[in-house]
N, C-alpha and C positions, 0 to 999 in steps of 0.2 A: 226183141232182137237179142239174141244170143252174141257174148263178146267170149272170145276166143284168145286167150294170151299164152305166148309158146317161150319155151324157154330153153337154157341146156346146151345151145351149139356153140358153134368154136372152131380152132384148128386142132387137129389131133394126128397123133405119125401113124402111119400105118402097122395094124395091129392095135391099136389104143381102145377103149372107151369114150363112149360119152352116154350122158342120159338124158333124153330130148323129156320135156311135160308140157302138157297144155288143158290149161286151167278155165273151166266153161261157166260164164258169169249164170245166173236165172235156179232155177227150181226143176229144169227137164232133163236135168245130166243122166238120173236112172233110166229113163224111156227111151233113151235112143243109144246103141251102138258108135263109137269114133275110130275113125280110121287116120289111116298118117299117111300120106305122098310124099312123093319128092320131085325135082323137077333140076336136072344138070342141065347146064349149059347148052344150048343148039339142040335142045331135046324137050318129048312131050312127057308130062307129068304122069307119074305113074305110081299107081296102087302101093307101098309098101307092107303094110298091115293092119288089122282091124281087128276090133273086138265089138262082141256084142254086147247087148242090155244084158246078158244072162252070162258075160263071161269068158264065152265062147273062141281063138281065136283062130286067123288063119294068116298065111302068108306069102309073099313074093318067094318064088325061087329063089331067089339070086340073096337072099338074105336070109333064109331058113336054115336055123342052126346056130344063127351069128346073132339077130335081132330079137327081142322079148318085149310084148305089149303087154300091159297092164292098167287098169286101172284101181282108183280107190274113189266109190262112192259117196264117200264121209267127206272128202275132198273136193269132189266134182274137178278131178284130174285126171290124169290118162299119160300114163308116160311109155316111150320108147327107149330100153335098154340095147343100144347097140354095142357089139364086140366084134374083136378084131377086125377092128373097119380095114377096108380097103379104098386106095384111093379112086376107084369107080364108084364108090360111095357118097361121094363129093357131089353137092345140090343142095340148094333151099330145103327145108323140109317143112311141111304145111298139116294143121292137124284138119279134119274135117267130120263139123258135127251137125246135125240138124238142119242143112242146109246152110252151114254157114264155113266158111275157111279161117282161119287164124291168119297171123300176117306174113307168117313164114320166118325161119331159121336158118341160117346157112351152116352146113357143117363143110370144113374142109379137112381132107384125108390127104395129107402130105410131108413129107420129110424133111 
């Protein structure tokens, strides 16, 4: 069982930073691609960004331009670089790897 620890959220004003990580317990971190959700309030959970085993990444509309996935293999991490958040930005964010979810982060975009 792969354990999943997310880190990095917060309240932040709009326009701000913050840098989401999630750190994947086991041996499988190179083999498989992790992606990031999010999930606001009265709403379904949805795709934000992903990367591959190979590096690869791609991303939501709505945050392309603003957000930056990365990972570092040496680490078996995977962080999300968000900028100039907006407060529809606002929602849990969840990492997702190998079939397994993290427990989730709340970021809140507010003044």
């Amino acid at each position: 069982q792969v354990q999943l620890v997310e880190s990095g959220g917060g309240l932040v004003q709009p326009g701000g930073s913050l840098r989401l990580s999630c750190a994947a317990s086991g041996s499988m971190f190179s083999a498989y691609g992790m992606d990031w959700y999010r999930q606001a309030p009265g709403k379904q959970r949805e795709l934000v960004a992903l990367i591959s085993r190979s590096g690869s990444t791609n991303y939501a509309d709505s945050v392309k331009g603003r957000f930056t996935i990365s990972k570092d293999d040496a680490k078996n991490t995977v962080y999300l670089q968000m900028s100039n958040l907006k407060p529809e930005d606002t929602a849990v964010y969840y990492c997702y790897f190998a079939g397994n979810w993290g427990q989730g982060i709340p970021v809140t975009v507010s003044s």
